[in-house]
C-alpha positions as MATLAB code, in Angstrom:
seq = 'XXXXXXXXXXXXXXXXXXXXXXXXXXXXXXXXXXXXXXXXXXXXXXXXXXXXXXXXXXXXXXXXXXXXXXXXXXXXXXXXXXXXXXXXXXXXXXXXXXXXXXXXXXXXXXXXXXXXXXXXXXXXXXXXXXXXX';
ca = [
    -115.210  -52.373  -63.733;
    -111.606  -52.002  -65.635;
    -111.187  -51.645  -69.606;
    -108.247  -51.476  -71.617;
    -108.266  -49.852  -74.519;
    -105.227  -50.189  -77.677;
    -104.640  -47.185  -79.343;
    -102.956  -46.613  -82.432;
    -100.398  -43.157  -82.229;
     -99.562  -42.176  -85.700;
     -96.839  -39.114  -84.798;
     -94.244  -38.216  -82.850;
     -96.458  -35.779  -80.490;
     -99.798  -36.642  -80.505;
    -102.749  -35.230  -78.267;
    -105.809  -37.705  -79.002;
    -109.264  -37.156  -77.837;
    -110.544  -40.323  -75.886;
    -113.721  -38.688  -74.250;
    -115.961  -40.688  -76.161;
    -114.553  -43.835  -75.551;
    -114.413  -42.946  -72.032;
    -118.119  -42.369  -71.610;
    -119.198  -44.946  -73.721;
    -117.852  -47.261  -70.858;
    -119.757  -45.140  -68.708;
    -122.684  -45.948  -70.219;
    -122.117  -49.184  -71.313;
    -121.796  -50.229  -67.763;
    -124.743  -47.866  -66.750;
    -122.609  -45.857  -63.603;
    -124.800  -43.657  -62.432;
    -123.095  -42.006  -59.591;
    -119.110  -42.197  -58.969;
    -115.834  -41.904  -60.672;
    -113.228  -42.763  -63.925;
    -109.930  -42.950  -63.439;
    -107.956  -43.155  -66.949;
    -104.494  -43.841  -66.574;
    -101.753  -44.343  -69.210;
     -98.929  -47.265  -68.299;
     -96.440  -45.965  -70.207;
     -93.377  -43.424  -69.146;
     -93.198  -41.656  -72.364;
     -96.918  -41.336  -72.503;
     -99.910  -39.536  -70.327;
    -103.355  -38.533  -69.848;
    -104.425  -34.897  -69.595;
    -108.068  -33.081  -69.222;
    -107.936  -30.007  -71.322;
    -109.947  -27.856  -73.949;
    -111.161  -29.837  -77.073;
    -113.232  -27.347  -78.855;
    -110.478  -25.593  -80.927;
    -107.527  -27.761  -82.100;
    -105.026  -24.754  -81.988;
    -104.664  -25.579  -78.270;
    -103.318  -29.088  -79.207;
    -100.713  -27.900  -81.327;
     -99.803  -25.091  -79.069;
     -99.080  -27.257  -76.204;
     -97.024  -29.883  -78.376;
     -95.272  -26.376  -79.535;
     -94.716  -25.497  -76.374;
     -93.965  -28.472  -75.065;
     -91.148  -28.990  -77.724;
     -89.927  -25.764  -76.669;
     -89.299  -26.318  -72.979;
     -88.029  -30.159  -73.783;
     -86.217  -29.965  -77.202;
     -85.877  -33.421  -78.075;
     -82.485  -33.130  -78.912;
     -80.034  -31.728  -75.985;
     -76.446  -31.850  -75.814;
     -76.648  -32.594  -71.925;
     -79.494  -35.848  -72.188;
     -77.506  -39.158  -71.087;
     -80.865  -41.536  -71.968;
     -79.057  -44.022  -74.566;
     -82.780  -44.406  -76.131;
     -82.604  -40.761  -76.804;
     -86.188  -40.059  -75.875;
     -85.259  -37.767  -72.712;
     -88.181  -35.359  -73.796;
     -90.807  -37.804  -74.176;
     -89.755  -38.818  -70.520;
     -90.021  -35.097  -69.379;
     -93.051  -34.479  -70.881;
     -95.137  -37.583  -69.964;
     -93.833  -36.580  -66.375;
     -95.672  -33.094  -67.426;
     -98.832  -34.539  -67.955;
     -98.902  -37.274  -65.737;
    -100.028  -40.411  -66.036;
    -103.644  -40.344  -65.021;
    -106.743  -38.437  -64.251;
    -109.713  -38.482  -62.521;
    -112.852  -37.787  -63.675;
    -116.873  -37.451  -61.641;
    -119.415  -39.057  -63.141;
    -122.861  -37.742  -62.260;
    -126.497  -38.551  -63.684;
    -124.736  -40.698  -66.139;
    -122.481  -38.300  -67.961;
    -118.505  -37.372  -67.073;
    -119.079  -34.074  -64.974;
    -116.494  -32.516  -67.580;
    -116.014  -28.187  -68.379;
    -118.044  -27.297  -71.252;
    -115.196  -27.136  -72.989;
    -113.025  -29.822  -71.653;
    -111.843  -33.231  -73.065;
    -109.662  -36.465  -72.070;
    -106.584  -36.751  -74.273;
    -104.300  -39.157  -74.630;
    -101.080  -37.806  -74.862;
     -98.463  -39.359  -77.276;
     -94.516  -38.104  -77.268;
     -92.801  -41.046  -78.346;
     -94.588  -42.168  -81.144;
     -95.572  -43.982  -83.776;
     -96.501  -46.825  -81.423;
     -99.347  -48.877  -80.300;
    -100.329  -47.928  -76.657;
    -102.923  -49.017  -74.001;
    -104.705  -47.321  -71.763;
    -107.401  -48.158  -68.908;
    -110.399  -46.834  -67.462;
    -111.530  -47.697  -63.736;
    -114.915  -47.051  -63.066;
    -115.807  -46.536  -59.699;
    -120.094  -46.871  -58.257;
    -121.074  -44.521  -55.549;
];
């Protein structure tokens, strides 16, 4: 079972919550037992499990980010000019994995998928892999 999902980024650094749409597939295709693996096709883009219950931690991790890879750097060859999107997808990585148990994505009590823009405006995909067992 594979979905692929278009999603509309509408900044530059984006973190967007995609938990929902992830276990709605769940669901959908009633998975009981097994696994979801979300992964993001695109180099200046990622997928990340972190905390979705207060929004400061998005903006402190695009903060932070931006501080480790300034987007602008005297030293960056990349004729696009989008060297720190490149770093920072590489950050995140480009997937993750994710139980499913009893129906539900065995997630943290305070833990969501994101989608991680940091090249954007753009229209993206992503997929979802569910795995039985």
């Amino acid at each position: 079972m594979l979905k692929k999902w278009t999603i509309h980024t509408t900044k530059r650094d984006e973190m967007i919550d995609i938990t929902h749409l992830v276990q709605s597939f769940v669901t959908e295709q009633r998975v009981d037992e097994g696994a979801a693996i979300i992964y993001c096709p695109h180099t200046t883009a990622g997928i990340t499990i972190n905390e979705n219950a207060d929004p400061d931690v998005k903006r402190d991790m695009i903060r932070r980010f931006d501080e480790v890879y300034p987007w602008h750097h005297s030293l960056d060859r990349h004729m696009e000019g989008n060297t720190a999107a490149h770093m920072k997808a590489s950050t995140v990585g480009a997937s993750a994995h994710v139980i499913i148990t009893n129906g539900k994505l065995l997630l943290g009590t305070w833990q969501g998928i994101y989608f991680c823009e940091f090249d954007g405006p753009r229209t993206r995909t992503f997929y979802v892999k569910l795995i039985k067992g």
